[in-house]
C-alpha positions, 0 to 999 in steps of 0.5 A: 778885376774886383776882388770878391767880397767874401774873400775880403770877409775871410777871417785866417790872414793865411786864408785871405791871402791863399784865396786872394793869389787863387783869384788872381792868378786863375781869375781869367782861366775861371771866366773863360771857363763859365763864359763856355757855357754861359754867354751873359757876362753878369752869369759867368761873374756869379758862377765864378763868385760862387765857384770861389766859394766852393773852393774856398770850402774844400781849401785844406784839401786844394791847398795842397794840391800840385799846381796842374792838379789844382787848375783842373781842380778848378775847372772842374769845380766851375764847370760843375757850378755852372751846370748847377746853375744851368739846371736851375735854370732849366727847373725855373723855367719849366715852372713857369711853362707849368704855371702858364699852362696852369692859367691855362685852366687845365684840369686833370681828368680822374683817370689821369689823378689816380694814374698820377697817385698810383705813379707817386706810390711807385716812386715812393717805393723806388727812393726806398728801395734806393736808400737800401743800395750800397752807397756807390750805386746810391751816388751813381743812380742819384746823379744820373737820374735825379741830377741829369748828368751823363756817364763821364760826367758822373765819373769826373765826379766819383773819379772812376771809369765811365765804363765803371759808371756804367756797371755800377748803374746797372748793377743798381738798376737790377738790384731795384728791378729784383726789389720791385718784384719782391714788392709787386709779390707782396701786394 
């Protein structure tokens, strides 16, 4: 086990030595949990590299956190890390199949240009109309539809109910439908 550089970068000694006992007394607990979802070893280090640095950024609020708190505190930060990192991923390689297909020489028809103009005007009008929502309906649709994440998952994160999630996203889904209505009337 070698010790970060960044942790070794800290300026506070208090900090350094905060994060220096975190890594090394949850160190394996973080590598098993990234090795869950990641099966290259050089991954799980990086997630756990930058899983420290998320903890490292919220360190005020984790320090203070009871003992069993802070372990699922931390699961929970390397878990969503790694999700982060799998989603990149998966957007990574769907870039490329696109730029394989784009070799490929396809060019869109005119009828599939204007479909795909007219489909960017109305989620133009969907992000504003999201921008209007109160903030906890913003998070919800946010997570769900533009981060991929499942209802539990959003509730881990928000700290609510997945049944809580659930209205909340479809009371926000109703408020886009009335909105898009009141905009179809005006055009």
């Amino acid at each position: 086990m070698i010790m970060p550089v960044f942790i070794q970068m800290i300026e506070d000694p208090g900090d350094q030595a905060w994060m220096t006992d975190l890594y090394t007394q949850y160190y394996k607990l973080m590598i098993s949990t990234a090795s869950f979802y990641l099966d290259d070893h050089q991954d799980v280090e990086e997630i756990v590299n930058d899983s420290l640095l998320a903890l490292y950024r919220r360190i005020d609020r984790i320090r203070s956190l009871e003992p069993k708190a802070l372990t699922t505190y931390i699961i929970t930060t390397v878990r969503n890390t790694a999700f982060s990192y799998l989603r990149k991923q998966k957007l990574i390689n769907r870039h490329f199949l696109y730029l394989s297909d784009y070799n490929k020489e396809c060019v869109p028809a005119a009828d599939n240009v204007e479909r795909i103009a007219e489909a960017r005007d109305q989620l133009d009008i969907v992000h504003r109309i999201l921008n209007t929502l109160p903030e906890n309906e913003q998070g919800a649709i946010r997570l769900k539809f533009e981060e991929g994440l499942d209802d539990k998952e959003i509730a881990e994160i928000l700290g609510i109910s997945p049944e809580l999630v659930r209205q909340i996203i479809l009371r926000a889904r109703k408020h886009i439908q009335k909105a898009l209505l009141r905009e179809e009337v005006r055009a």
